[in-house]
N, C-alpha and C positions, 0 to 999 in steps of 0.2 A: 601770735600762734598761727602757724601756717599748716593747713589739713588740708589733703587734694581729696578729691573725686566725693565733693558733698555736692548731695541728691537734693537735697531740700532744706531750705533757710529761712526764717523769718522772723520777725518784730512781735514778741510775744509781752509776756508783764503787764503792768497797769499801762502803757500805750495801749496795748492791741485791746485792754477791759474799756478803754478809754478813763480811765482813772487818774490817767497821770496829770501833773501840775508843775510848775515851775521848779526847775530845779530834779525833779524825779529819771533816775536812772534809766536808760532804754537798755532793753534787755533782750539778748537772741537764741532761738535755739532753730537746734539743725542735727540732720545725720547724712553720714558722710559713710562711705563704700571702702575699708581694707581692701587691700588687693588680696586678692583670691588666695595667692602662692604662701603669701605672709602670716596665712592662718593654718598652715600645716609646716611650720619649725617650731623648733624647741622650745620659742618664746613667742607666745601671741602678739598682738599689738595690743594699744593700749585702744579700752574699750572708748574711753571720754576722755573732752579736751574741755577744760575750764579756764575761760583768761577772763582780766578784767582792766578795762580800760581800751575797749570794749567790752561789754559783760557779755558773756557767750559762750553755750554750752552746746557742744556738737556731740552726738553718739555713734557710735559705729552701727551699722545698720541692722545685724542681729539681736543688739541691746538695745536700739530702739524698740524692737518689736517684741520683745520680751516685755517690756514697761508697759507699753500700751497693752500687750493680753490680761496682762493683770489690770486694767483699769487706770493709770497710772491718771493722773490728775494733767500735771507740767506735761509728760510727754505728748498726753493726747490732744490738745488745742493745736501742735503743731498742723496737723491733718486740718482742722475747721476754720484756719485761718482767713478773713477778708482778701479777695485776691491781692488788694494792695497794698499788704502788709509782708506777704512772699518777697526776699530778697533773691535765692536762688530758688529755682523751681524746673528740672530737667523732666525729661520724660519717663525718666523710673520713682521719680518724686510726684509727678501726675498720676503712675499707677498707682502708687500707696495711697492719696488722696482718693481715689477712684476705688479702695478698698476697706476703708477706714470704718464703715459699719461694724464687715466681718471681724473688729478685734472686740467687740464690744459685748460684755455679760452683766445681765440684769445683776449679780450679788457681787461680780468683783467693782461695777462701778457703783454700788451703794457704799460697801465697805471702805471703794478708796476714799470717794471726794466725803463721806460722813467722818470717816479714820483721820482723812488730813484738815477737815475742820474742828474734830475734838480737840487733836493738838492745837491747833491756834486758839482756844478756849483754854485749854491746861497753862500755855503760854498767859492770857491773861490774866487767870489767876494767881497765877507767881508774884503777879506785881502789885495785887489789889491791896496791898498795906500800907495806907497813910498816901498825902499827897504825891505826884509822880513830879520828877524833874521834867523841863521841856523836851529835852530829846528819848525818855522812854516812854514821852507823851504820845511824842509823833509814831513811836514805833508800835506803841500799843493799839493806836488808831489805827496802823496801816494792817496789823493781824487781824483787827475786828474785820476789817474791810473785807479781810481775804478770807475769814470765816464765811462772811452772807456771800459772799460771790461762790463758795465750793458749794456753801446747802442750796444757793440757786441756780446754780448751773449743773450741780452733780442730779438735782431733781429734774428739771428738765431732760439731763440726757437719760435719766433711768425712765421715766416719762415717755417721752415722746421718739425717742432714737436720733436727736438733733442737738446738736451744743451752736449755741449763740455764743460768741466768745464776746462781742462788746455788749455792759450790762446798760438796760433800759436806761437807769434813772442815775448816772453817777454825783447827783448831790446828794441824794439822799444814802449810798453808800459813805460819805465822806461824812455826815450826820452822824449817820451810825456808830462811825468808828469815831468822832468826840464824845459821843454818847459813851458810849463803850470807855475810851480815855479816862472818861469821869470816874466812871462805876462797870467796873470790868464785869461784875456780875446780871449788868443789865445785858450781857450777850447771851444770857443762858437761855431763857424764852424761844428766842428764834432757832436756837440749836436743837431745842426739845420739839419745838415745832415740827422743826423736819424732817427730827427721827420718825416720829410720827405719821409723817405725812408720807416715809418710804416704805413706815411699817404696813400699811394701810391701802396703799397704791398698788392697780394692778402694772406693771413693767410691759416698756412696749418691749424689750430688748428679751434675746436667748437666752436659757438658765446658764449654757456653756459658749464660750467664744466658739468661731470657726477657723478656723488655725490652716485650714488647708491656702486659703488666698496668701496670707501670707507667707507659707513656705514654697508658695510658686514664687512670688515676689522675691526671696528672698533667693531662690536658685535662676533667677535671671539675673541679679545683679553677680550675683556670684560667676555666673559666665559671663557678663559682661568683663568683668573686672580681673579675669585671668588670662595671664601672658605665658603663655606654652614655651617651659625651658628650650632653651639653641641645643640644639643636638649638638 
């Protein structure tokens, strides 16, 4: 997959949780700049590019930021990444970094990171009937895994206004999720927990995102990225 004029790139998934182990997939996300001209004809461009082998998900830089005001789990670690984990990082990839607060609302990121860890909980229970085979063993552990990582890092960020993208303690995430493997219903506790603990909690974050950094952000790249028809 070949995509020009991307802003920002990096080594996200279980690398960047540090979770990952032998054999585990590295995984990229990034967004990338349309040219200006290409988004006023009759057919847009395409918003996202998914390839694998590389695994790697690029968005155009208006749908990236529609993701992230809504809270968006995936899209917004790209913004909090460890500087050594940025593969491409230009200077309008520096100002989105540099704005990544202003996308952020105390209820849309309760709703995401609790919304995308109930699924991964509805996911293990689909499989709690009777012993599991080894590889929907493996896969049930890696959902548990990625349930405690959304309740603890979607609390933190509703918390404190900071996402830590690598988790403290990753044996005990891998615990979890054998644990969980075993007895899918042993993930419920911790999920109710932190309903709990969001319902409860005063939020450092805005009731509403702030939407204006972003739409400067988003008409600077936009005149960056246009080329004035030849007369």
């Amino acid at each position: 997959m070949s995509v020009t004029n991307v802003l920002l790139s990096g080594i996200v998934g279980s690398t960047a949780y540090g979770l990952a182990r032998a054999g585990s997939d590295v995984d990229r996300l990034g967004l990338f700049a349309a040219p200006t001209e290409d988004l006023h004809g009759l057919h847009r461009p395409a918003e996202s590019h998914v390839s694998t082998a590389p695994d790697r998900t690029l968005h155009e830089a208006a749908k990236w930021c529609r993701l992230a005001l809504g809270g968006n789990p995936t899209v917004m670690e790209l913004v909090w990444l460890p500087d050594a984990l940025y593969e491409v990082r230009t200077p309008l990839g520096d100002e989105l970094i540099g704005i990544r607060a202003s996308f952020l609302s105390a209820g849309r990121v309760r709703d995401a990171y609790l919304g995308y860890a109930t699924q991964q909980f509805r996911k293990l229970l689909s499989r709690s009937a009777g012993p599991l085979p080894p590889e929907t063993r493996g896969r049930t552990a890696k959902h548990a895994r990625h349930l405690r990582r959304l309740c603890e890092q979607g609390f933190e960020l509703y918390r404190t206004g900071e996402l830590t993208i690598r988790v403290d303690d990753p044996d005990a995430y891998h615990r979890f999720g054998e644990q969980v493997a075993a007895d899918p219903g042993a993930a419920e506790p911790l999920l109710r927990r932190f309903e709990t603990a969001f319902a409860e909690t005063r939020s450092a974050l805005p009731d509403v995102p702030d939407e204006a950094p972003a739409e400067a952000w988003l008409r600077r790249v936009r005149r960056t990225f246009y080329t004035a028809p030849r007369a």
